[in-house]
Every structure is written in structure tokens, then in C-alpha cells.
C-alpha positions as CSV (number, residue, x, y, z in Angstrom):
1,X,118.6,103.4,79.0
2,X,117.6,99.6,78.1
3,X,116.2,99.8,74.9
4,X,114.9,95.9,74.4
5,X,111.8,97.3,73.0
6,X,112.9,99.5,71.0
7,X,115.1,96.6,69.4
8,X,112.2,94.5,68.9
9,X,109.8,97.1,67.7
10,X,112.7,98.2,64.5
11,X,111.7,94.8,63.4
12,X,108.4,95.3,63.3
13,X,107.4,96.0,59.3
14,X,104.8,95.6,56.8
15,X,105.8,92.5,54.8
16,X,103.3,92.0,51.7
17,X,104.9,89.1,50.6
18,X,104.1,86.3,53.4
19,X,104.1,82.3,53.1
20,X,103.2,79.4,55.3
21,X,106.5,77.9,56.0
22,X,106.0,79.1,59.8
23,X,107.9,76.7,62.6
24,X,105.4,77.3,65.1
25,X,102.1,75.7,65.8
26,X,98.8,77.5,65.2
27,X,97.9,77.1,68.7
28,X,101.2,78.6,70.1
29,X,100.4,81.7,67.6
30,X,97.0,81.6,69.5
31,X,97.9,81.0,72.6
32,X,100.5,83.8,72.6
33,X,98.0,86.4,71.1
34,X,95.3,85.5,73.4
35,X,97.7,86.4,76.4
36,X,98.9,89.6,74.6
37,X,95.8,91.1,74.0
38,X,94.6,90.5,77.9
39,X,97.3,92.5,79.2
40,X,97.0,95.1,76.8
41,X,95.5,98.3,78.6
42,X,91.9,99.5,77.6
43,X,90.3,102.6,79.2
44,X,88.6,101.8,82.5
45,X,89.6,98.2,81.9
46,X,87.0,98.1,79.5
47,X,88.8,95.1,77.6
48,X,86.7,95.6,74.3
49,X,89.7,93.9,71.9
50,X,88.0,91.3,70.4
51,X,89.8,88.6,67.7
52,X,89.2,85.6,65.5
53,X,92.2,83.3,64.4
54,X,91.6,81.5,60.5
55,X,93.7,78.9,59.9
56,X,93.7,76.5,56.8
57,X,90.6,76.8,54.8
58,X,88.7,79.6,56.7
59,X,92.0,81.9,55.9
60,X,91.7,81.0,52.4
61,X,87.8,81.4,52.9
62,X,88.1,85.0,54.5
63,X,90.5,86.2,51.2
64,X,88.3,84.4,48.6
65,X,84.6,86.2,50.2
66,X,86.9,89.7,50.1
67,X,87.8,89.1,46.5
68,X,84.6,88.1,45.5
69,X,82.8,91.5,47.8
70,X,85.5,94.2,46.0
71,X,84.4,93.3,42.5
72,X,81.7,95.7,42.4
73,X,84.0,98.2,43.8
74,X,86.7,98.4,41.3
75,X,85.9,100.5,38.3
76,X,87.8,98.6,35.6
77,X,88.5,94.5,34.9
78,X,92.2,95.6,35.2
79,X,92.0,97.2,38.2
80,X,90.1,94.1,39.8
81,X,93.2,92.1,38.7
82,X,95.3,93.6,40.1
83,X,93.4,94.1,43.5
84,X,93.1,89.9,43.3
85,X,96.9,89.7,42.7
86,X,97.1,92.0,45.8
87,X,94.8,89.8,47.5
88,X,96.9,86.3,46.8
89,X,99.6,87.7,48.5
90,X,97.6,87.8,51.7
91,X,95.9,84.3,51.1
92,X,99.4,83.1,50.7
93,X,100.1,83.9,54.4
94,X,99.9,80.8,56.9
95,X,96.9,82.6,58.7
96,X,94.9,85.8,59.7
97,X,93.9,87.4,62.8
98,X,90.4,89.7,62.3
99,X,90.2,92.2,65.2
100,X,87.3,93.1,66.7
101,X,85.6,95.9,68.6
102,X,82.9,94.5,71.5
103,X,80.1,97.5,70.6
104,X,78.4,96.0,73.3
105,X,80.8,97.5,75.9
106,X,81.5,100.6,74.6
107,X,77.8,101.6,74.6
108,X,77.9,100.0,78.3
109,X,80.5,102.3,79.6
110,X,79.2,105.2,77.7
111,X,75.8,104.7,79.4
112,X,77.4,104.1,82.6
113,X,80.0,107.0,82.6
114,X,77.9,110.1,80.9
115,X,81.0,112.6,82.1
116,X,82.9,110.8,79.6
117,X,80.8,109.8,76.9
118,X,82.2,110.9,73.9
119,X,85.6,109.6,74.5
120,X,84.5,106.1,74.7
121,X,84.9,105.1,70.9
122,X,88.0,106.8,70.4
123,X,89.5,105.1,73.3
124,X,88.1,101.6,72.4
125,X,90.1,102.4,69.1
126,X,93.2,103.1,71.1
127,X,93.1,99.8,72.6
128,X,92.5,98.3,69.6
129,X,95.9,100.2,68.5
130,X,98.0,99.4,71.3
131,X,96.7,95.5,71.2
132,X,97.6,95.0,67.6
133,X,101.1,96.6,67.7
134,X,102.0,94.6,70.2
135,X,101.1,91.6,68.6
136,X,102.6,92.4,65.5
137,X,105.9,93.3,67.4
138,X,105.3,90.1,69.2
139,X,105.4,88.0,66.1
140,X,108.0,90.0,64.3
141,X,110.4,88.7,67.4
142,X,109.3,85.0,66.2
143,X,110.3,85.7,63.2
144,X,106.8,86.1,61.4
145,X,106.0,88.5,59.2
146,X,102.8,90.6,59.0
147,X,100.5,93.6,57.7
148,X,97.6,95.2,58.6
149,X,94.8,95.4,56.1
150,X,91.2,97.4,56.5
151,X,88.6,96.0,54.0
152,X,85.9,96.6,56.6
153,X,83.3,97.7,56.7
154,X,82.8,96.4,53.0
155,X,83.0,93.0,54.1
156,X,82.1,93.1,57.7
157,X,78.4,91.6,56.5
158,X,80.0,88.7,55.3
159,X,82.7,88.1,57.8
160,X,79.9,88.1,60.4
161,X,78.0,85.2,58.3
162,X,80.6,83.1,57.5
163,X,82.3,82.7,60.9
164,X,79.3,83.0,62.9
165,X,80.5,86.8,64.7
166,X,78.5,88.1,67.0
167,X,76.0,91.2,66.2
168,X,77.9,93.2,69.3
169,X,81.2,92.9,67.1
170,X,82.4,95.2,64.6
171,X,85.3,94.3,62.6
172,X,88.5,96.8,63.1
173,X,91.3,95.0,61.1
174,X,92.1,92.3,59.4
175,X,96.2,90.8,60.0
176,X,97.6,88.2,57.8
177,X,100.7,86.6,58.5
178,X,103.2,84.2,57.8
179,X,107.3,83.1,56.5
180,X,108.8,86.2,55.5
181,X,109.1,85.7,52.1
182,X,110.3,89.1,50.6
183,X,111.6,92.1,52.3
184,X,109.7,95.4,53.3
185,X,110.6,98.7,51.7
186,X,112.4,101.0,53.2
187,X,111.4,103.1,56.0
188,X,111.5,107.2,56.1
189,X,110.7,109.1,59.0
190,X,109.5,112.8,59.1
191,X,112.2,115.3,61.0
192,X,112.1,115.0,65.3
193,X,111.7,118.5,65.5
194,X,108.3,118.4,63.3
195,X,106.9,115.7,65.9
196,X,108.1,116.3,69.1
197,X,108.1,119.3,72.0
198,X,110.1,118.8,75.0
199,X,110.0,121.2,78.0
200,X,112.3,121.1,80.8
């Protein structure tokens, strides 16, 4: 069996410690997840993947309006401290990708398809799933490091202010990435036989 994929996808890890000394140009990085998440299957073709690339100062922007948004969410002056230390790791990344969900579809197709109604979100979230593997595997094979982070919904009201989103989006994910600058821990897996039936 060829097992290129598979290859690709080991290197594929959560790095928390990212930095902007990235060889590529922004618009390569854009260019190449634009084209990743059009051919990424949705149900009925739906294509409700939605994303927003922040670069520069609207990366730093995005991490400073998150910091500022979890403040009242922390229950100590310690605890905020460290959540901003937490925080600087991902402003320290050479950019972010916010995903996005195109409400405006989903209702569409659950309007349009009644048999199948109540799948409709959960399958828009699997599209969202397969699109941002992908593209994390994608840039894990260009040797840029990444993690996905989910401070939504907290901060989806500002997100949507500051970089003028679209009432039909709703924020999904938030990816930053970036140089590797630190290793990812290591990775344990839970026994085959408590994941996987096979019936000949």
C-alpha cells in the first residue's frame, strides 16, 4: 500500500510555540489554502467552509481583542496571566486563519432538503473538520507549524466587528501558525482494538 498520506499526516502536530521566521509568502499560504478548502468535500456540495487570513497587524489585532474579551472570564488576576502568556504564544505566530461556517447555506439546504434536515449542521461541521485537517497537514508538509484554538463563541461579536464578517458567518476555529519554534509533546494513542471493528 502507498502510504504518502499517511507520511505527511505523522507530521501533522499541535505546536504551541510558533514564530514568524516562515520562507513563504503570505499570499502563497493563501493561495494554497484557498485551493485546499475548495476541493474539500461538503455534503451535497454544500461548500459552507468559510475563512479569513490575518496577517501583520490584524493577527496581532485578533490576539490582543481575545485577551482583552477573556478578562472577565478568568476568576483570578493569576489565572488571567497566565491565559495572556498562553495567548503571546499564538500572537507570536506569523499569522492566523479564522474558519467559518456560511449559516446562510445550511439553513438553505435544510429548507430545501426537509428528509434530511437535522443532519445538515452536523455535516457542515464535518466539512469544516475535513477542510482544516487538510490544511493543517498541508502546511505541516511546508514545514509550518500550527494549532487549532476555539475561543468562539466568546469572541465571535468582536471578530465579526473588527474585520467586517458577515452576519451569515459563525466563527468555527481559530488556526495560528508559523516557524516551528519548539517541539510538540509526545503523542499516545488509545489500543486498535478499543477503536476499530473489522468484518470479513
Amino acid at each position: 500500500m502507498q502510504d504518502e498520506v499517511l507520511t505527511t499526516m505523522k507530521k501533522r502536530r499541535s505546536i504551541y510555540q510558533l514564530g514568524k521566521n516562515v520562507t513563504q509568502k503570505p499570499e502563497e499560504i493563501v493561495q494554497l489554502v484557498e485551493d485546499i478548502i475548495m476541493h474539500s468535500p461538503t455534503a451535497f456540495n454544500g461548500q459552507t467552509v468559510r475563512a479569513v487570513f490575518l496577517f501583520g497587524d490584524n493577527h496581532d489585532r485578533l490576539w490582543d481583542l481575545t485577551g482583552a474579551r477573556l478578562k472577565s472570564e478568568v476568576p483570578t488576576e493569576e489565572a488571567y496571566q497566565n491565559t495572556l502568556a498562553k495567548l503571546a504564544n499564538f500572537k507570536a505566530a506569523f499569522g492566523t486563519i479564522l474558519f467559518f461556517r456560511d449559516q446562510a447555506i445550511v439553513t438553505e439546504e435544510e429548507n430545501n432538503f426537509p428528509l434530511y434536515r437535522d443532519n445538515f449542521h452536523d455535516w457542515s461541521e464535518q466539512g469544516q473538520g475535513g477542510a482544516q485537517q487538510a490544511i493543517w497537514v498541508a502546511l505541516a508538509q511546508n514545514g509550518i507549524g500550527a494549532n487549532l484554538q476555539h475561543y468562539n463563541p466568546l469572541i465571535d461579536a468582536e471578530v465579526a466587528k473588527t474585520f467586517d464578517i458577515p452576519d451569515n458567518w459563525v466563527l468555527r476555529a481559530q488556526m495560528p501558525f508559523g516557524s516551528i519554534e519548539g517541539t510538540a509533546s509526545e503523542k499516545e494513542f488509545l489500543p486498535r482494538e478499543d477503536r476499530f471493528k473489522t468484518f470479513f
